[in-house]
C-alpha positions in Angstrom: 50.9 -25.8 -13.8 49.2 -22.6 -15.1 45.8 -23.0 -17.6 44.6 -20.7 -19.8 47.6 -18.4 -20.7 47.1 -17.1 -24.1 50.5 -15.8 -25.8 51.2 -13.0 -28.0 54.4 -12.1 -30.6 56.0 -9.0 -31.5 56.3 -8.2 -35.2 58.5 -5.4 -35.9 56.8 -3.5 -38.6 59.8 -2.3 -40.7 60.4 -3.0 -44.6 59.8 -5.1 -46.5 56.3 -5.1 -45.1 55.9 -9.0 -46.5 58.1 -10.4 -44.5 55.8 -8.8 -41.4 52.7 -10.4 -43.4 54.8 -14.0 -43.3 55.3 -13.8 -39.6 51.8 -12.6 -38.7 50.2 -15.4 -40.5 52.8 -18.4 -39.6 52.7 -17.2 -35.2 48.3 -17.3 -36.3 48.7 -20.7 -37.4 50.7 -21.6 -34.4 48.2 -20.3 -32.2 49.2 -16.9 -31.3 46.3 -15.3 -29.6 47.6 -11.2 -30.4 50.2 -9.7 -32.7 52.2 -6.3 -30.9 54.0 -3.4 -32.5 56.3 -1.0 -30.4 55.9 2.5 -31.3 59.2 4.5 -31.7 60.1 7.5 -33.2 63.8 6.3 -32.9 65.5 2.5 -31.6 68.2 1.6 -29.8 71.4 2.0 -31.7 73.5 5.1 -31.9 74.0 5.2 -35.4 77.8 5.7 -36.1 78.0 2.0 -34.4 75.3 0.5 -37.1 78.0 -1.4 -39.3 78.0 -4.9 -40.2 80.4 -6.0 -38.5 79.7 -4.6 -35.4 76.0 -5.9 -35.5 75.1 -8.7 -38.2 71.3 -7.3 -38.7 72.9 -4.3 -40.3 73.3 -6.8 -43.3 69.6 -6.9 -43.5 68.3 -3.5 -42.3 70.3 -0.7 -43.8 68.6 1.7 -41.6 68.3 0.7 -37.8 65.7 3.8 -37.4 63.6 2.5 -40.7 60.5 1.9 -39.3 56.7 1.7 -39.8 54.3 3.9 -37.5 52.8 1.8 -35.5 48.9 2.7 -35.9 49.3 2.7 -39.9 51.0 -0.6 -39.2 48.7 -2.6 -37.3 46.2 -1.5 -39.2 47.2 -3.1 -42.2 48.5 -6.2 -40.3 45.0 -6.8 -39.1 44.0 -7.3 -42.7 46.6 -10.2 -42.9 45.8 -12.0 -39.5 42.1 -13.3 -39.6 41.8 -14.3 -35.6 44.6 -12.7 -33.7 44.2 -9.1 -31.8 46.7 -6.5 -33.0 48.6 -4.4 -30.1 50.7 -1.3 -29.8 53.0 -1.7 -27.0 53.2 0.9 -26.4 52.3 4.6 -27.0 52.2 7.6 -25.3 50.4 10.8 -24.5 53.4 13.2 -25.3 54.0 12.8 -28.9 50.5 12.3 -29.2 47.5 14.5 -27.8 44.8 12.5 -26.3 42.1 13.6 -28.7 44.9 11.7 -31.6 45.3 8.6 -29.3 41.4 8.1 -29.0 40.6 8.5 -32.7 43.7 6.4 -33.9 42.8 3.7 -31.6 39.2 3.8 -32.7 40.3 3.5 -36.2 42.4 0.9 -35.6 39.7 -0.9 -33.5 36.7 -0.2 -36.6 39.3 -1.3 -39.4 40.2 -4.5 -37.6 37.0 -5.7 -36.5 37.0 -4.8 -33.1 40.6 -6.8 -32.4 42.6 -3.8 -31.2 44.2 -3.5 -27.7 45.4 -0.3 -26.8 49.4 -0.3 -24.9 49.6 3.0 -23.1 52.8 4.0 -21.4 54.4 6.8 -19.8 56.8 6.9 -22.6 60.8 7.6 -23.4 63.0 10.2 -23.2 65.0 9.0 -26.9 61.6 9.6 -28.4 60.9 12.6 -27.0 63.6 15.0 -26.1 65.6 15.0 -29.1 62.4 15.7 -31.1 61.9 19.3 -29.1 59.6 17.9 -26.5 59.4 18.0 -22.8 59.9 14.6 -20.9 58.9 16.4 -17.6 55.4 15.1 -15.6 54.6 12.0 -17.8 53.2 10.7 -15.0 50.6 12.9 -14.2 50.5 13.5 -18.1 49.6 9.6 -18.8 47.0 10.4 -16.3 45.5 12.8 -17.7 45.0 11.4 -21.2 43.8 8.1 -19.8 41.0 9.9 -18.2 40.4 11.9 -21.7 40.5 9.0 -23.5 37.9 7.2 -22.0 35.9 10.7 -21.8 36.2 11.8 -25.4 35.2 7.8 -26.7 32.3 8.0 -24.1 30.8 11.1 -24.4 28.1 11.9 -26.9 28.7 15.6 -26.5 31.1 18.1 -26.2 33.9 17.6 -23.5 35.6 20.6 -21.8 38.7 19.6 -19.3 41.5 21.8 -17.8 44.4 19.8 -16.4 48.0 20.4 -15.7 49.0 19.3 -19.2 46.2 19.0 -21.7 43.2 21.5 -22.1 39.9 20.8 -24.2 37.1 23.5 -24.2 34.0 21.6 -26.1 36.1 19.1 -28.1 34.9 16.4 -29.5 36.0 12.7 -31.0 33.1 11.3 -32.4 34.1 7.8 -33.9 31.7 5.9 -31.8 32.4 2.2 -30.5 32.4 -0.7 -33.1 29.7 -3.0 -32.1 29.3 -1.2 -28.7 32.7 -2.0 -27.8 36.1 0.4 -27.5 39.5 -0.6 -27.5 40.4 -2.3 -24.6 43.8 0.1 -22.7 46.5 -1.9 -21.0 49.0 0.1 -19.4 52.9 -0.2 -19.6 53.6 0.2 -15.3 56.5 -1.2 -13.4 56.4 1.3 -10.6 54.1 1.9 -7.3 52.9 4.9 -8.8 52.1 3.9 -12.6 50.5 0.5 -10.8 47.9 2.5 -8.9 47.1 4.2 -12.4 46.9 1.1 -14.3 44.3 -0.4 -11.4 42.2 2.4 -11.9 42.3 2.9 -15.2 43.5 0.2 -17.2 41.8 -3.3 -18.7 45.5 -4.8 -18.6 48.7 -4.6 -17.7 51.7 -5.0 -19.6 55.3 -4.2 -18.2 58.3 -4.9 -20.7 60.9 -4.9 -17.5 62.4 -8.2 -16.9 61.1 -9.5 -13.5 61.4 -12.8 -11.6 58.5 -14.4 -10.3 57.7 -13.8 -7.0 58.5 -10.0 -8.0 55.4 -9.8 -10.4 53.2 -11.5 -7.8 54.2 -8.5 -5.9 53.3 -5.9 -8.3 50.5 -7.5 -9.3 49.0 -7.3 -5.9 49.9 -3.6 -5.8 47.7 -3.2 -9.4 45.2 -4.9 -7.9 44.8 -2.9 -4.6 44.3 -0.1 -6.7 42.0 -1.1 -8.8 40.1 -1.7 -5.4 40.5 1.9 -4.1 39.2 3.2 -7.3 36.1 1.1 -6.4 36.7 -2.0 -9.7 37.4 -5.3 -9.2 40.6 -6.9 -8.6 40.3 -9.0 -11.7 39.1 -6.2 -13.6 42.5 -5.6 -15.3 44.5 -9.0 -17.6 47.5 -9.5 -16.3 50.2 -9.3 -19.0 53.8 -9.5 -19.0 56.4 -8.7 -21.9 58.9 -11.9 -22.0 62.3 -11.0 -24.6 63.1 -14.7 -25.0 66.2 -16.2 -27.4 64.7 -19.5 -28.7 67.4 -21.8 -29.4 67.8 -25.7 -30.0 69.9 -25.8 -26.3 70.8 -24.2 -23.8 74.4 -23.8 -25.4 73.4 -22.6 -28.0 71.2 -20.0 -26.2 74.3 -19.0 -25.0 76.3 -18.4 -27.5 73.7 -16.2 -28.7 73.4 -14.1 -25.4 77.2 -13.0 -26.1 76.7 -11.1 -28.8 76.7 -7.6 -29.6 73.1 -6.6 -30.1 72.3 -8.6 -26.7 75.0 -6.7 -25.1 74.2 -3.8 -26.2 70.4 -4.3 -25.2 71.7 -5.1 -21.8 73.2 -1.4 -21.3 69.0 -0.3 -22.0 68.0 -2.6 -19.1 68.1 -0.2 -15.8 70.7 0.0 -13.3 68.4 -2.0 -10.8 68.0 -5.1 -13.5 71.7 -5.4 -13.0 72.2 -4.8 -9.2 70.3 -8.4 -9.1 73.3 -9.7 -10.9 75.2 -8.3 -8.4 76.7 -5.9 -10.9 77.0 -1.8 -11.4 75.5 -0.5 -14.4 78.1 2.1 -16.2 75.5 4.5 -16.7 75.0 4.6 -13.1 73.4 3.2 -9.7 70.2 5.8 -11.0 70.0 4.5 -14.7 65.7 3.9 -14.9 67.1 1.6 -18.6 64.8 2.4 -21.6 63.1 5.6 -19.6 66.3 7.5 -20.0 68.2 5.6 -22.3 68.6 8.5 -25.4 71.0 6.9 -28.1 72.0 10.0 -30.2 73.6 11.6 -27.2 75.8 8.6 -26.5 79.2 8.2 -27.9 79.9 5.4 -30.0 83.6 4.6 -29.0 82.1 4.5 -25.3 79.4 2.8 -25.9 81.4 -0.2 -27.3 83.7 0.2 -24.5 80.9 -0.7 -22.1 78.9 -3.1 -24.5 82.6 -5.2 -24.0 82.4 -5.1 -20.1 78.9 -6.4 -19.6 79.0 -9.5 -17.7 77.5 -12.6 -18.6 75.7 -12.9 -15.7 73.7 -9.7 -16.3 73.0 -11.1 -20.0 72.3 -14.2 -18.3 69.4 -13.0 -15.8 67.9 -10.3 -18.6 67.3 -12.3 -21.4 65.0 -15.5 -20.9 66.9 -17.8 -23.3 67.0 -21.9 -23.8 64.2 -24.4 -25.7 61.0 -24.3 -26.7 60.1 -26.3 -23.3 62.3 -24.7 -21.1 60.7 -21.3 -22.3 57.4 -22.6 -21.7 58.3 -23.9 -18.1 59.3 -20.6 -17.4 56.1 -19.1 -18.9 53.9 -21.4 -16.7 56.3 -20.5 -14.1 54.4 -16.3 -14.1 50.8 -18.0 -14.8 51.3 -19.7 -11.6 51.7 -16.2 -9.5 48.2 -14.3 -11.7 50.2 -14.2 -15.3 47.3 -14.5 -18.4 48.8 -13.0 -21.7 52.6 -13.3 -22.3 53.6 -11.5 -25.1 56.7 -12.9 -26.3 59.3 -10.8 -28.0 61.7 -13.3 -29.8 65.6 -11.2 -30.4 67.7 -14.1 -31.6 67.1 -11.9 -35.0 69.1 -9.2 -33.7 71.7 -11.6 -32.2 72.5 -13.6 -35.4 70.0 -13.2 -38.6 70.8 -16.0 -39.6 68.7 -17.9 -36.9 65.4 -15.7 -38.2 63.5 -18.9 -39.2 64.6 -21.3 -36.8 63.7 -19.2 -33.5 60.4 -18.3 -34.8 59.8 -21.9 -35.3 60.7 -22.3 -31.7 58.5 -19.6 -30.7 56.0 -21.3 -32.9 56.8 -24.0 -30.8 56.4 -22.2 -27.3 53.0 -21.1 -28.2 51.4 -24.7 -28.8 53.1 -26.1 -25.5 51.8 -22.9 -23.7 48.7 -23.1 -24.9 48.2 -26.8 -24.2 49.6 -26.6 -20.7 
């Protein structure tokens, strides 16, 4: 049985910013180790489907676009959790220049007491293309601004660079480290690629993409080997792992949950591979990379329900980690035994049925203390 796993929660920093306040303070109490914001310019929904009817949480959230950015919002969640570490998860270095990243983090990192984490991804194309901006190279663009980062916090003088994507000629961000430290970066990386950068360059690692086991032993082993080649440790980098979990009182109940729309609809976002396990054919194609190219204002609505109705259960079924508190934490333990130390748990029974809010956060409440005493 895995020791030591410390767990994190996703609080969706949208209005009413009290209710954000609440949960912070109630998943401390429970034990919650970090608190993590995602950070998008725009969600998930095309909006002629947001109707109450089609999705209950339009009853609470007019808006399914209305929300906080993230930096401004962890800031000021920091000042409501005493203990916990506050997280973006994460951002990118194509809406935001390098020189931006490094100063917002360091903000973020003085204002909190040094309790910020950095999440650092190659990003989206829904918040990217429709705003004007090129998608192409993120790769080799994430690069880049991971290197700058860590130059621009370390350097006390000016730093001159000329990459493929990002020039600086004697620029300067001057913030300085609180208490000698910097926010620690832990990259978003699923693929071969993204692994080798977040060896190298990261101080965690924290894919969102559902995975079974023996899978994120394997990838972890690829992070590792390149955090070798690039001359660190193997242990250098925390091993993290984004869990979307439906807390319910049993398993049927879990169930009836996963069949609903904003599940099904969250299972056309997962990519085409996630679905091939369930030995199923995403309709977006056998080349669908999920969130990457998933752009919501250039879907059509009336085809987009069409396909939210043929999802099968079994794809719901192996993309969303659903059941009890314990069976939750069984599977938690399950990752800790292959290298897992931080699960961040993001709990969408919300988006299923609002009116389960309260009770699946007490049952995340309750997967933290049985992870934590495990």
């Amino acid at each position: 049985m895995a020791r030591g796993i410390r767990v994190g929660v996703q609080v969706l920093g949208r209005p009413p910013a009290t209710g954000a306040a609440v949960l912070a303070r109630s998943m401390e109490a429970a034990g919650a180790d970090s608190l993590w914001a995602p950070d998008h310019w725009m969600w998930f929904v095309p909006l002629g489907m947001w109707d109450r009817k089609t999705f209950p949480a339009a009853r609470v959230f007019r808006n399914p676009e209305g929300a906080f950015d993230a930096f401004s919002f962890l800031t000021w969640l920091s000042t409501r959790a005493r203990r916990a570490k506050v997280g973006v998860a994460v951002t990118e270095a194509i809406r935001r220049h390098p020189a931006q990243v490094a100063q917002a983090a360091l903000t973020v990192h003085h204002l909190s007491r040094g309790r910020f984490i950095l999440g650092m991804g190659a990003g989206e194309k829904e918040n990217v293309e429709p705003y004007g901006l090129s998608f192409a190279g993120q790769v080799t663009r994430l690069e880049e601004a991971l290197y700058l980062i860590r130059r621009l916090w370390s350097s006390r003088d000016y730093v001159s660079y000329q990459g493929r994507y990002f020039r600086l000629d004697r620029a300067v961000v001057g913030l300085g480290p609180y208490r000698r430290t910097f926010p620690p970066i832990w990259v978003g990386a699923h693929g071969p690629r993204m692994l080798r950068l977040a060896g190298r360059y990261g101080d965690g690692w924290l894919p969102t993409h559902q995975m079974e086991p023996d899978e994120y032993a394997e990838k972890l082993r690829a992070l590792r080997r390149g955090a070798e080649d690039a001359g660190r440790r193997p242990d250098a980098v925390t091993p993290s792992y984004e869990m979307t979990v439906i807390p319910a009182p049993s398993h049927d109940e879990a169930h009836r949950l996963l069949e609903s729309n904003a599940l099904r609809l969250g299972a056309l976002v997962l990519p085409a591979e996630t679905w091939r396990k369930a030995d199923a054919e995403h309709p977006f194609g056998p080349g669908f990379r999920g969130v990457i190219d998933y752009v919501p204002s250039r879907l059509d609505s009336d085809d987009v329900r069409a396909h939210m109705r043929e999802v099968p259960f079994e794809v719901l079924h192996r993309a969303f980690d659903h059941g009890t508190p314990e069976q939750l934490a069984s599977r938690v333990q399950s990752y800790g035994g292959v290298g897992l130390e931080h699960i961040v748990v993001r709990n969408v029974a919300p988006l299923a049925d609002p009116g389960k809010t309260v009770s699946s956060f007490r049952g995340v409440a309750r997967l933290i203390r049985l992870v934590r005493r495990s």
